[in-house]
C-alpha positions in Angstrom: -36.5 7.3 22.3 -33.2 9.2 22.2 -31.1 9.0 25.8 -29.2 11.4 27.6 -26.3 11.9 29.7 -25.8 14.6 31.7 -22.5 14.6 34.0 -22.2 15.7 36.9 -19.5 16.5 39.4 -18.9 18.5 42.8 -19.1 22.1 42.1 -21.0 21.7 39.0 -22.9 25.0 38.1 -27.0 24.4 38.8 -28.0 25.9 35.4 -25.2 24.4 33.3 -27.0 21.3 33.6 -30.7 21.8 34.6 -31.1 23.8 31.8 -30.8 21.3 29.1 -32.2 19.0 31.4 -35.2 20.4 31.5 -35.6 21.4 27.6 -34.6 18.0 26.5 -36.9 15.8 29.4 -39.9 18.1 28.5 -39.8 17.3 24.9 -42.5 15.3 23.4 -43.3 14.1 20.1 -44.9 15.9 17.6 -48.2 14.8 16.5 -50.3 17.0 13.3 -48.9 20.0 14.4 -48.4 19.4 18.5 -46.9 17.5 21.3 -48.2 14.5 22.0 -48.2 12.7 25.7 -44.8 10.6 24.3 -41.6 11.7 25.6 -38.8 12.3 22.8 -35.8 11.9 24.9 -35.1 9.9 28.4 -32.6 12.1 30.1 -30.9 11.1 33.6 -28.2 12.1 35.8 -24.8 10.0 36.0 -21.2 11.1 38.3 -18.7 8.7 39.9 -21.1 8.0 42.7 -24.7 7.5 43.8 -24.3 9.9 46.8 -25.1 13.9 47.0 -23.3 16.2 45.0 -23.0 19.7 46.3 -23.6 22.1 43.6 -21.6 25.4 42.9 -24.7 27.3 44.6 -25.8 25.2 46.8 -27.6 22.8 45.4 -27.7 19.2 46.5 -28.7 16.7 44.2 -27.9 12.7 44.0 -27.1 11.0 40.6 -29.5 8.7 38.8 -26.5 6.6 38.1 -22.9 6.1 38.5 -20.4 6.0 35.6 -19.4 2.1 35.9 -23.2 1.1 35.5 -24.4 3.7 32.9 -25.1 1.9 29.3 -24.5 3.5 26.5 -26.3 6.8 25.6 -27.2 8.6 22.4 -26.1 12.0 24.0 -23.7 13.1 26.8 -24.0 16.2 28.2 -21.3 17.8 30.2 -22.0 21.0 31.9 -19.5 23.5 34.0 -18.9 25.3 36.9 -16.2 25.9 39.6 -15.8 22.0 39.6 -14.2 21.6 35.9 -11.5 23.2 37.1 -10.5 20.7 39.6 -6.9 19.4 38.9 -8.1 15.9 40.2 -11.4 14.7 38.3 -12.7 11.5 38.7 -10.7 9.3 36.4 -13.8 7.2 35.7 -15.4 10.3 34.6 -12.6 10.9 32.1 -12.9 6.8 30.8 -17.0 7.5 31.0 -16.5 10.6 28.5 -13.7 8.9 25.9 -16.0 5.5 26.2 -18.6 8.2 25.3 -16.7 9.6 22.5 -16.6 6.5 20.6 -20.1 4.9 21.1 -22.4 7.8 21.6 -24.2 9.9 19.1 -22.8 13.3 20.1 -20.8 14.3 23.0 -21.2 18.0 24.4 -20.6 20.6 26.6 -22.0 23.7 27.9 -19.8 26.6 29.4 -16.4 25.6 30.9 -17.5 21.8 30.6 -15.7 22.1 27.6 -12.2 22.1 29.4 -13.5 18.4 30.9 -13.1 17.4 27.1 -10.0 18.8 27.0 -9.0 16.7 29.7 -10.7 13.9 28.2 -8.6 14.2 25.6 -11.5 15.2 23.0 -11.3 18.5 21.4 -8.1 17.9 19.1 -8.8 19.3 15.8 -12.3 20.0 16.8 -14.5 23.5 16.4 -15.4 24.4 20.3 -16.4 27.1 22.5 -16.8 28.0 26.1 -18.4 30.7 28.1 -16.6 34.2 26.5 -14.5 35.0 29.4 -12.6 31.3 29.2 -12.4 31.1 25.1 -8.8 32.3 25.6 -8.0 30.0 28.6 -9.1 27.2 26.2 -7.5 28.3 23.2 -3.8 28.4 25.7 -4.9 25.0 26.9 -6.0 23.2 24.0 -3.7 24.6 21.2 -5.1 21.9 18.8 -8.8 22.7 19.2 -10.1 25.8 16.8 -11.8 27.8 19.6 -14.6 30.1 18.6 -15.8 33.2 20.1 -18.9 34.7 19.3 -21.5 31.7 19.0 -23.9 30.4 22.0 -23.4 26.8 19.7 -20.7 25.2 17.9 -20.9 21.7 16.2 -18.6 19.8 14.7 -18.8 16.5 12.7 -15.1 15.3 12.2 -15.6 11.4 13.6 -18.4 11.9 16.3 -20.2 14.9 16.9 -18.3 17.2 19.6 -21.2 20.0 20.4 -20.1 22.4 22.9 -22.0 25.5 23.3 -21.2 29.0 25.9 -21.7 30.1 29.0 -24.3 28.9 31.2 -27.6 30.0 29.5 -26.2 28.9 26.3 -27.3 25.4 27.4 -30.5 26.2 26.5 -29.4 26.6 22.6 -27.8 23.7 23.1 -30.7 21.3 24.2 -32.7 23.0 21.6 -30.4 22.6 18.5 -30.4 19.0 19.7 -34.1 18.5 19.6 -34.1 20.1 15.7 -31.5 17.1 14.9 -33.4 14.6 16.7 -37.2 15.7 16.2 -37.2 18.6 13.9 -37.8 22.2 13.5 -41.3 22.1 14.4 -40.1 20.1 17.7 -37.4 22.5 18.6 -40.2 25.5 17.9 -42.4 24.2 20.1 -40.2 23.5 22.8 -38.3 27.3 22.5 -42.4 28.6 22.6 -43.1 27.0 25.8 -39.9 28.4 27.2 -40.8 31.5 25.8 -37.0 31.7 24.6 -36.8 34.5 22.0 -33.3 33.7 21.2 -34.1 30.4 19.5 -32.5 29.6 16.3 -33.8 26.7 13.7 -30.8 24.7 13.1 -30.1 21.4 13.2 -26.5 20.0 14.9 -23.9 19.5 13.8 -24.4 23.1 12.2 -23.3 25.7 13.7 -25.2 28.4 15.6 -24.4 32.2 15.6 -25.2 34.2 17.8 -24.2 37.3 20.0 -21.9 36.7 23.1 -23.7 35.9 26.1 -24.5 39.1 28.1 -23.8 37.0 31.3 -20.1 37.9 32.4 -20.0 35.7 35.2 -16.8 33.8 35.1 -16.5 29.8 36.1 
């Protein structure tokens, strides 16, 4: 069973990381044609502590784990929000995520999560993107990164897989585009049908995915 990180943080946007929580925990296996009752990926929760997070809206939600007892995961997931702005992130979340880097599968982001990489030290010479309204405040930040505008998914293979995807809704592509690498097209259909997410496109990371901007304009 493939396992997931998702990272959270105070002020972390609610959809930026149930989302792809949900696509990814709901997958199951496909058997002749349909899901069976096996999970395809574990997902869980990790942050600096086991103690409530307050989310951007007003969500409270405590952490599966904490960063010093998370083993290693296939995927990391790092999601947005008023909180990746903070000038004083965790510094164990910043270890967690270039541990991650080196021993995980594929490390991503969705919406403004992708300036936590940056901070991490992990989008050098990498293909990103971010929600539309922050692709140039990335670009300014991050001069050795290659943002892109214009895609709801980005991959890119150089060493490990950096996946970072747009704006809020856009971690839906992502989650999907990960179950097609991990389970298939036929997986990733099934999934986007019981979402009833006409958006959906069949590609497996770490291609890329284009798209239109995200109509959202909401701005983290």
């Amino acid at each position: 069973m493939v396992t997931v990180d998702v990272v959270l943080f105070e002020g972390v946007d609610e959809l930026d990381f149930c989302g792809p929580y949900e696509v990814l925990a709901s997958c199951r296996k496909v058997v002749d044609g349909k899901w069976s009752d096996r999970p395809a990926f574990h997902v869980q929760s990790v942050a600096e502590y086991r103690s409530m997070i307050q989310c951007a809206h007003g969500m409270g939600i405590v952490p599966d784990k904490t960063f010093a007892n998370a083993p290693e995961a296939d995927i990391v997931i790092v999601p947005g929000g008023p909180g990746a702005r903070n000038e004083h992130l965790p510094t164990r979340m910043i270890e967690f995520l270039r541990r991650a880097y080196e021993t995980s599968d594929i490390v991503s982001s969705v919406c403004t999560g992708a300036f936590i990489l940056g901070r991490a030290g992990l989008l050098d010479g990498h293909r990103v993107t971010t929600h539309h309204c922050r692709t140039k405040d990335l670009q300014a930040m991050y001069p050795k990164a290659q943002v892109v505008t214009g895609q709801r998914v980005v991959a890119d293979g150089k060493k490990r897989h950096i996946i970072t995807s747009g704006g809020i809704t856009c971690g839906i592509d992502l989650a999907l585009a990960l179950i097609a690498h991990y389970e298939g097209k036929e997986a990733a259909t099934l999934a986007a049908d019981r979402l009833e997410w006409p958006r959906f496109h069949s590609v497996s990371a770490p291609a890329s995915t284009p798209s239109a901007t995200p109509e959202r304009a909401g701005v983290k």
